[in-house]
N, C-alpha and C positions, 0 to 999 in steps of 0.2 A: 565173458568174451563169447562174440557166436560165429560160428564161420559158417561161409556160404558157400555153394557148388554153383557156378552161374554157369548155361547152356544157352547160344542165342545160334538161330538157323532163320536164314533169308532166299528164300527162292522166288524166280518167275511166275510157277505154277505150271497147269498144265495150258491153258486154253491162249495164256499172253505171249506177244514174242521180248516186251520190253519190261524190266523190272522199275517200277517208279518205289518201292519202298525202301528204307533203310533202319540199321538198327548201329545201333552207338552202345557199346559195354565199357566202360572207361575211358581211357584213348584208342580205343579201334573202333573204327566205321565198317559196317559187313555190307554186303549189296551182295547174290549170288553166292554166299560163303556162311559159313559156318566158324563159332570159336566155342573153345572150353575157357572159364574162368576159377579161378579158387580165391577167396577172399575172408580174411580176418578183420572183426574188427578194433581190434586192439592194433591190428597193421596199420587200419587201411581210416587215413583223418577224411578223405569223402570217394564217393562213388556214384559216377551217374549211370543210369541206364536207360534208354530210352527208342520207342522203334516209331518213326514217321512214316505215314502211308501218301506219297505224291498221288495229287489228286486226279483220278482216272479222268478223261475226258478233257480236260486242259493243258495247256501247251508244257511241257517241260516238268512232267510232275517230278520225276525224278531228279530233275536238279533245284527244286525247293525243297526237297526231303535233306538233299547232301548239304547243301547251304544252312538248310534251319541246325542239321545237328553235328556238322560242323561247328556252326556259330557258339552252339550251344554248351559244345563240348570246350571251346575256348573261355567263353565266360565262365563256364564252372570252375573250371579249375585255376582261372583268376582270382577268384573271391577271395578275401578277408576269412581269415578263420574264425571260429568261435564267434559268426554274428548272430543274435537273437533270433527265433522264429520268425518275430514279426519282420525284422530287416531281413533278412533272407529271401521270407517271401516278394515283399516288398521291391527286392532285388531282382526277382524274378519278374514280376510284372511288370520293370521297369525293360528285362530282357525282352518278353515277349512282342513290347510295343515297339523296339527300334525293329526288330526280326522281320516283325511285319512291315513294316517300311521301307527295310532293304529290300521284302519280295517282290512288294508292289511299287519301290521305282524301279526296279529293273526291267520290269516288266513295259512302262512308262519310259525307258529310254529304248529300249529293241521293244518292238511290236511281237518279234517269236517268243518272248516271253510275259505275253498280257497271259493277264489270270491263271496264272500259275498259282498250284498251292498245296498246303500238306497238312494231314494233322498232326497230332505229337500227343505222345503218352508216355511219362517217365515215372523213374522212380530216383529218388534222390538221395542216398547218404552224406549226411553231413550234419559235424558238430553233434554226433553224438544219437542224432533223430533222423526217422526217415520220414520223408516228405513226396507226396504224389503229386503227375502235374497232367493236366490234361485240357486239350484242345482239338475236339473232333469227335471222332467214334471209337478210334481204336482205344484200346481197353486194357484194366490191370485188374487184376484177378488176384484173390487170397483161397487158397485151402486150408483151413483149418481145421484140426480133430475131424476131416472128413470130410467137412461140410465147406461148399466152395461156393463165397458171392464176387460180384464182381464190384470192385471199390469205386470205380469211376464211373460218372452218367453221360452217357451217349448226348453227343451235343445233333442229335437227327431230329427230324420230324416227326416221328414216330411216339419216340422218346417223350417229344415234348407234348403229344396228345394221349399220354398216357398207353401206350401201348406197348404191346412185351416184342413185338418182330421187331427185328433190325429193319432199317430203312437207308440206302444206300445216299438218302438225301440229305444231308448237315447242311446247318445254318451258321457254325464257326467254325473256323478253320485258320490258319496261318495262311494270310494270302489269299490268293482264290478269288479276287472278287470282294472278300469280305471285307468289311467297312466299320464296322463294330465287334471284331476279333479279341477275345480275353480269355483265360488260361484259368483254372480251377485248380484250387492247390488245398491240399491239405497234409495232415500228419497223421502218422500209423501211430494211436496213442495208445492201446493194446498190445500187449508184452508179442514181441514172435518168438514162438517157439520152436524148437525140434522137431522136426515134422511137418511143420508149416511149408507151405509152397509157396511163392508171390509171381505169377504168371502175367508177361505185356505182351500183346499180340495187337496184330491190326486185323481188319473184317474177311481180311482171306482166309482165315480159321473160324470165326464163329459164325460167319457164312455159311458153312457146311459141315461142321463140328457141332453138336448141342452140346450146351453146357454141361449137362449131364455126361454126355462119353468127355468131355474134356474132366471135367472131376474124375471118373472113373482110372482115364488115362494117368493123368497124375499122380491120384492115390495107386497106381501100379508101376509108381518110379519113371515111367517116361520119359525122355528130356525133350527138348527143343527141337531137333530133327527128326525123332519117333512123331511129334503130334504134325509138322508139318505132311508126312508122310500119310497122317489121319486126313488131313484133307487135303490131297492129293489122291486120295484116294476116292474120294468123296465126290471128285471132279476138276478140285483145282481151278477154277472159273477166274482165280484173280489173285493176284503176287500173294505170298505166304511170309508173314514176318511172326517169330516168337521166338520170345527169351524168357527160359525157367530160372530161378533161386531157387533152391532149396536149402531150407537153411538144416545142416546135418547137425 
């Protein structure tokens, strides 16, 4: 059995008047809020977690963030128990592509909501495996024995000419415009351990955080509102979403 401490903090930042991010910890949706979770798994038969960043510059970002994990949070916790990796996943891609179809007709029946859009980065407990899912830039993070990579690949521009800067420019997204939208999943097949961190944040933290103070910060126990407060301090240029596990 391992049990988890979950910390997730959502702010504006410093420089926006509007917050378009959200973050989803089982059944509660944060926007502007902060929660503490505790979580057993010998309790707990699944657990989503997941933080969307509505996308800056288009119409309504934040009500494609609250709609995708809304939606999200409803579908999960519909599912079938005990279904296979491959069904599961399966089941996800099948979520991901109506998601984006709800975003993009609504957009298609009211004109204040064309190209609306959000990324999404989760983490999945269920049936016994944990599963990661990603859509955009925002990001999930493991610290291990120390050493802290980041598990998901930035679906930017950057990214995809080989380059280590973030780039504020993605090519998928949930919504948005995008036309060819698809979700990256995989499974944490590496034991977690005691010590271990699993950190999801959107680009308002590694914006202005290095990965390196963000490892630091973690291996010094920090949780979720301590790093937001990192960059917030750093300038805050753009909403702050992050949710810590650590698993005690």
């Amino acid at each position: 059995m391992s049990h988890f401490h979950i910390t997730a903090s959502c702010r504006v930042g410093c420089v926006r008047t509007n917050n378009e991010d959200m973050i989803l910890v089982g059944d509660h949706l944060l926007r502007n809020n902060k929660c503490s979770v505790d979580m057993d798994t010998e309790k707990t038969e699944r657990l989503m977690i997941a933080v969307a960043d509505g996308m800056g510059g288009h119409s309504y970002g934040e009500v494609a963030s609250e709609q995708t994990l809304s939606n999200l949070s409803f579908y999960f916790g519909d599912l079938p128990g005990n279904m296979s990796a491959s069904d599961f996943e399966e089941a996800m891609y099948g979520w991901q592509k109506s998601i984006c179809l709800a975003i993009t007709s609504k957009g298609q029946i009211d004109p204040a909501y064309r190209n609306m859009g959000t990324t999404l980065v989760g983490l999945a407990y269920y049936a016994g495996r944990f599963f990661w899912l990603n859509c955009g830039d925002s990001r999930l993070y493991w610290l291990h024995q120390g050493q802290l990579r980041q598990v998901t690949t930035d679906h930017s521009i950057d990214s995809l000419m080989g380059r280590e800067k973030h780039s504020s420019q993605i090519y998928n997204c949930i919504g948005g415009g995008c036309k060819n939208s698809y979700l990256d999943i995989g499974i944490i097949n590496q034991p977690i351990e005691p010590g271990d961190v699993l950190m999801l944040c959107s680009d308002g933290l590694t914006d202005l955080v290095s990965d390196e103070e963000v490892r630091r910060l973690l291996d010094s126990g920090f949780d979720a509102d301590a790093l937001c407060d990192a960059a917030e301090d750093a300038g805050g240029r753009d909403n702050i979403s992050v949710v810590v596990v650590r698993i005690v």
